[in-house]
N, CA, C and O of each residue as an XYZ file, in Angstrom:
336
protein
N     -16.497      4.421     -3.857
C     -15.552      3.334     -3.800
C     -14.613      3.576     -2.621
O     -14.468      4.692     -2.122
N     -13.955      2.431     -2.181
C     -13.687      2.614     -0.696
C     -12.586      1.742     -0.949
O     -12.432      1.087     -1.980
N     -11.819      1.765      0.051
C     -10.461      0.361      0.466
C     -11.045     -0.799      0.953
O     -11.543     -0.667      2.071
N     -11.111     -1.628      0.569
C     -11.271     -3.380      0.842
C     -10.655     -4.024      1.341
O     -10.050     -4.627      0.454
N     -10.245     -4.470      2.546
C      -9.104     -4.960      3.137
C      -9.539     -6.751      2.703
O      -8.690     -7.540      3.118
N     -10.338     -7.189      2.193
C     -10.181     -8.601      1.046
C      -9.342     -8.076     -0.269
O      -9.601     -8.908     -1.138
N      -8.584     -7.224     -0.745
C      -7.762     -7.160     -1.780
C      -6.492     -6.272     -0.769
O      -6.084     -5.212     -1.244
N      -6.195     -6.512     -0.070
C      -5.073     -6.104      0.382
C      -4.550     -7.541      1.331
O      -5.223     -8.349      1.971
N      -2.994     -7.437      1.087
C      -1.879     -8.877      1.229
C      -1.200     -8.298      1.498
O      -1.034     -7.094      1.302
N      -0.429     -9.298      2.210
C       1.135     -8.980      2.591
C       1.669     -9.897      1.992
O       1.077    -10.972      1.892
N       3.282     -9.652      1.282
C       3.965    -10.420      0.864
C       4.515    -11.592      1.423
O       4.729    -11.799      2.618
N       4.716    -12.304      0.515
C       6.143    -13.236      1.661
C       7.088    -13.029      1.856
O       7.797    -13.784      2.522
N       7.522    -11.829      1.314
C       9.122    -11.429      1.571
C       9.527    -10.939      2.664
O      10.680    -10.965      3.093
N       8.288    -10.322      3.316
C       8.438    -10.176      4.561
C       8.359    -10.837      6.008
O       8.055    -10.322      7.083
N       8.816    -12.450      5.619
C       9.331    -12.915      6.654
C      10.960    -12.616      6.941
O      11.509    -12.625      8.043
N      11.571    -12.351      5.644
C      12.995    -11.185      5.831
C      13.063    -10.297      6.621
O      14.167    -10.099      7.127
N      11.975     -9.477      7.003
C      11.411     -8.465      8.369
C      11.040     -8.328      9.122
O      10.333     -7.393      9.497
N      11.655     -9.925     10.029
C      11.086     -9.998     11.248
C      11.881     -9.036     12.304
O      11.190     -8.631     13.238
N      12.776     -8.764     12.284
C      13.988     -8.127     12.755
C      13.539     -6.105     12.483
O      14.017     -5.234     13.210
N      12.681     -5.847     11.440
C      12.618     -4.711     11.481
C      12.980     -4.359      9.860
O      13.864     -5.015      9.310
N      12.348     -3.426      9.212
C      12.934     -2.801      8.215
C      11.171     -2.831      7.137
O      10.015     -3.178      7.382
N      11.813     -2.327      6.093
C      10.764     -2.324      4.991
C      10.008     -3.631      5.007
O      10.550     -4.715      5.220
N       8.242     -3.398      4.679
C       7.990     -4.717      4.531
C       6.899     -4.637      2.922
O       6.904     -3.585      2.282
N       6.443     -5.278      2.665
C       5.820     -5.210      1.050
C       4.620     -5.899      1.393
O       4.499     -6.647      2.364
N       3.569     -5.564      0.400
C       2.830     -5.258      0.408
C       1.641     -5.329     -0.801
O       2.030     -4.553     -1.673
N       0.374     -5.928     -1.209
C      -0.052     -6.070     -2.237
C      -1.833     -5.719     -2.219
O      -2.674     -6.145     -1.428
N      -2.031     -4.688     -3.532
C      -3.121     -4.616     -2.854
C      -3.939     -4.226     -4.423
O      -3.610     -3.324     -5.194
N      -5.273     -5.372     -4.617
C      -6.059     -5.738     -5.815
C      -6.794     -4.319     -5.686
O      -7.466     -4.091     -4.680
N      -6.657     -3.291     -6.785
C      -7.521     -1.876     -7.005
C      -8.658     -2.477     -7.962
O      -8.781     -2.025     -9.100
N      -9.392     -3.381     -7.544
C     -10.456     -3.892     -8.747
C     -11.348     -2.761     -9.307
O     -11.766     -2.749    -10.465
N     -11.604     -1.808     -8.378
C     -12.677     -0.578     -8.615
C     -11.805      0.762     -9.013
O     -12.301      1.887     -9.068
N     -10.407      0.452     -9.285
C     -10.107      1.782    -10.061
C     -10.041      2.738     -8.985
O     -10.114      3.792     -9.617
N      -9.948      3.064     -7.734
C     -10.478      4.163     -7.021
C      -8.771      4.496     -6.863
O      -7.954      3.576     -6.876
N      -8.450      5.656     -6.743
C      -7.223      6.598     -6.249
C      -6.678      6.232     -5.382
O      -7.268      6.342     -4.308
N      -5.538      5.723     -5.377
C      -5.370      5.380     -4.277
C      -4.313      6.089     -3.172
O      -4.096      6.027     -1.962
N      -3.733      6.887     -4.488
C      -2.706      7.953     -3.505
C      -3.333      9.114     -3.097
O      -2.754     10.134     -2.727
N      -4.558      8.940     -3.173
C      -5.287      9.661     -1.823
C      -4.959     10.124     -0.130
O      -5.240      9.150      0.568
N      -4.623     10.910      0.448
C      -4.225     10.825      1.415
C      -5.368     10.075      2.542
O      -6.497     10.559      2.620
N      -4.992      8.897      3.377
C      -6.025      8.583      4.111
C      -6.856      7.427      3.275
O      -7.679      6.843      3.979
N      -6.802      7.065      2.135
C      -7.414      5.984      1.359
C      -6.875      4.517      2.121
O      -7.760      3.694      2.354
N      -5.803      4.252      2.418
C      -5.478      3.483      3.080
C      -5.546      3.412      4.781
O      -4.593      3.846      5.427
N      -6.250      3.070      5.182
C      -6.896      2.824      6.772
C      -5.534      2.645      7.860
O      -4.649      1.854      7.536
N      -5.448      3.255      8.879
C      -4.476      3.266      9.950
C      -4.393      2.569     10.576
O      -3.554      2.607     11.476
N      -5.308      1.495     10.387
C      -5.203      0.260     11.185
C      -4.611     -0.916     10.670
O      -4.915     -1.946     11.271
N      -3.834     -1.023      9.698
C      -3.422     -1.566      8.727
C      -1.744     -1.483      9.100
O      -0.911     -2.088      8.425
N      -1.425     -0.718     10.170
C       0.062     -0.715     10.917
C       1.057     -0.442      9.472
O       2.193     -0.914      9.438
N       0.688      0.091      8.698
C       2.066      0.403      7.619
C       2.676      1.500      8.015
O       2.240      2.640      8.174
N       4.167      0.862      8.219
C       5.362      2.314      8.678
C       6.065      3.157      7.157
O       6.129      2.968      5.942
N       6.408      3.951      7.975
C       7.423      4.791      6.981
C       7.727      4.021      5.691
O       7.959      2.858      6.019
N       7.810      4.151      4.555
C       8.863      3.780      3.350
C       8.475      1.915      2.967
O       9.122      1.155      2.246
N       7.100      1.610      3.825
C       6.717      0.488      3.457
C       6.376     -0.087      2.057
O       5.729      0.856      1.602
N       6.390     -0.740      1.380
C       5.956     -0.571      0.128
C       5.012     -1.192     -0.209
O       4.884     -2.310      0.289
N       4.033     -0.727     -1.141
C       2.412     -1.207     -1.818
C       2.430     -1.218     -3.198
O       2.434     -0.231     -3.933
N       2.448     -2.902     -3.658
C       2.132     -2.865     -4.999
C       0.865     -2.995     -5.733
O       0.369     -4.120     -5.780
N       0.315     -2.098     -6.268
C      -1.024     -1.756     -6.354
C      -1.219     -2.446     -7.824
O      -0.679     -1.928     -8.802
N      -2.170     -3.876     -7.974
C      -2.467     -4.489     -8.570
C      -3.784     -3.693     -9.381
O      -4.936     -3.582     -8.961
N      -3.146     -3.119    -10.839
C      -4.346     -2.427    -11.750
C      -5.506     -3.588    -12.050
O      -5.494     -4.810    -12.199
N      -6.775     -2.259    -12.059
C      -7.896     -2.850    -12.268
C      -8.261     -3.938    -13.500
O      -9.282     -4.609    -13.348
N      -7.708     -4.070    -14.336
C      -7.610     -4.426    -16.002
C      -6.167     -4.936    -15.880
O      -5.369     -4.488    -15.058
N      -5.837     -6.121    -16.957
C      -5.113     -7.039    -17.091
C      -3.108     -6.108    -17.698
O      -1.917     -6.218    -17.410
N      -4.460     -4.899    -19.087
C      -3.870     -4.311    -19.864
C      -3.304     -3.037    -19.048
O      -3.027     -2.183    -19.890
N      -3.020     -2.565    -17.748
C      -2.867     -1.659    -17.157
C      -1.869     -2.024    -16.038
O      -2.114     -2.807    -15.120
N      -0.383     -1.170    -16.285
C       0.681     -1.845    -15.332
C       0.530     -1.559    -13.842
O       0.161     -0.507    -13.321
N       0.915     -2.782    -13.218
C       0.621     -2.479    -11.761
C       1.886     -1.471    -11.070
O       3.063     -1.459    -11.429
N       1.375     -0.802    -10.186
C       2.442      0.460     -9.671
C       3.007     -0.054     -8.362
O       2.446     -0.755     -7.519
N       4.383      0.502     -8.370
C       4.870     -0.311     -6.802
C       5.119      1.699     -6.092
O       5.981      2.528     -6.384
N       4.070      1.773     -5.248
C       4.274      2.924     -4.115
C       4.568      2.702     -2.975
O       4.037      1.740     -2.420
N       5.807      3.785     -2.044
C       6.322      3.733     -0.559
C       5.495      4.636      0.158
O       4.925      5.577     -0.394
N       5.412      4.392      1.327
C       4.473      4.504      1.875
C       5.144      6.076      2.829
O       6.254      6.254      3.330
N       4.066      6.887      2.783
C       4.929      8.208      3.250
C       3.788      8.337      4.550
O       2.615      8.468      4.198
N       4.102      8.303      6.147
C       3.220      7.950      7.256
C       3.333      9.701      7.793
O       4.315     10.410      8.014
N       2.048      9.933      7.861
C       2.150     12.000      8.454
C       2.489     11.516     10.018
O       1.975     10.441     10.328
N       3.289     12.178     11.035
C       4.165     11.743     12.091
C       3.038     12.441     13.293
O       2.712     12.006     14.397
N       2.649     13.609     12.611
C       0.859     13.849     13.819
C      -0.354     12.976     13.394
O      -0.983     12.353     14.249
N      -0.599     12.940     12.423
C      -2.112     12.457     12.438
C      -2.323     10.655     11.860
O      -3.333      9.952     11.815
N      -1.002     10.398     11.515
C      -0.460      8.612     11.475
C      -1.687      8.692      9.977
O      -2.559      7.840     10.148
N      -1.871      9.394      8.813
C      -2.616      8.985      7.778
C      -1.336      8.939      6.704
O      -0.404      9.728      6.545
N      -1.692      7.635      6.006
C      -0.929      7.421      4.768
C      -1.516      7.614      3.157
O      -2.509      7.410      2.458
N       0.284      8.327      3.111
C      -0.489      8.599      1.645
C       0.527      7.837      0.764
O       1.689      7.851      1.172
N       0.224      7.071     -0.558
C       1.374      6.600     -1.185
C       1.768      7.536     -2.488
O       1.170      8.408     -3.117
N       2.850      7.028     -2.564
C       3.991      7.684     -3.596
C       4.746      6.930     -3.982
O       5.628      6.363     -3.337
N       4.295      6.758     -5.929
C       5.075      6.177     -6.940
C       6.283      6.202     -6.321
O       6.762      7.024     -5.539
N       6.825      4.922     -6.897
C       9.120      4.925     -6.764
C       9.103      5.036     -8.415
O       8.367      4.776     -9.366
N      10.363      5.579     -8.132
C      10.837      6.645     -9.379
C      11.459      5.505    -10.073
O      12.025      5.674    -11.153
C-alpha cells in the first residue's frame, strides 16, 4: 500500500494563506496504510514545517486524526505527528 495523491486535498482554509503561514490539509487513508511513516508522504507535495494533515480513517467507525507536519531540513522527507 502506497500514498495516492487522488485521496489527498487541500483545504479551503487555506486561501487565509496566501500571505504565508500554516496551511491544512486532507487526506482519504482508504487502505489503512501508516501513515506517520517517515517519507510515506511524497516531497513533491511542497508541505512546509507545522503544516497540518487531517487523515480521513479508513472505516466510518474510526476517528479521523489531525497531524503537523515535521519537514527533516537535509533530506526535505516528512513525517507526521499527532497534535496533542
Amino acid at each position: 500500500m502506497a500514498f495516492k495523491l487522488e485521496n489527498f486535498q487541500s483545504d479551503f482554509s487555506n486561501v487565509k494563506n496566501i500571505l504565508g503561514g500554516i496551511c491544512y490539509y486532507r487526506y482519504w487513508n482508504e487502505d489503512g496504510d501508516t501513515v506517520t511513516t517517515k517519507g510515506f508522504l511524497p516531497k513533491t507535495l511542497g508541505l512546509k514545517q507545522y503544516d497540518r494533515v487531517k487523515v480521513i480513517a479508513q472505516t466510518p467507525t474510526t476517528k479521523d486524526i489531525e497531524y503537523y507536519c515535521a519537514v527533516d531540513a537535509t533530506t526535505g522527507d516528512i513525517t507526521l505527528t499527532a497534535l496533542s
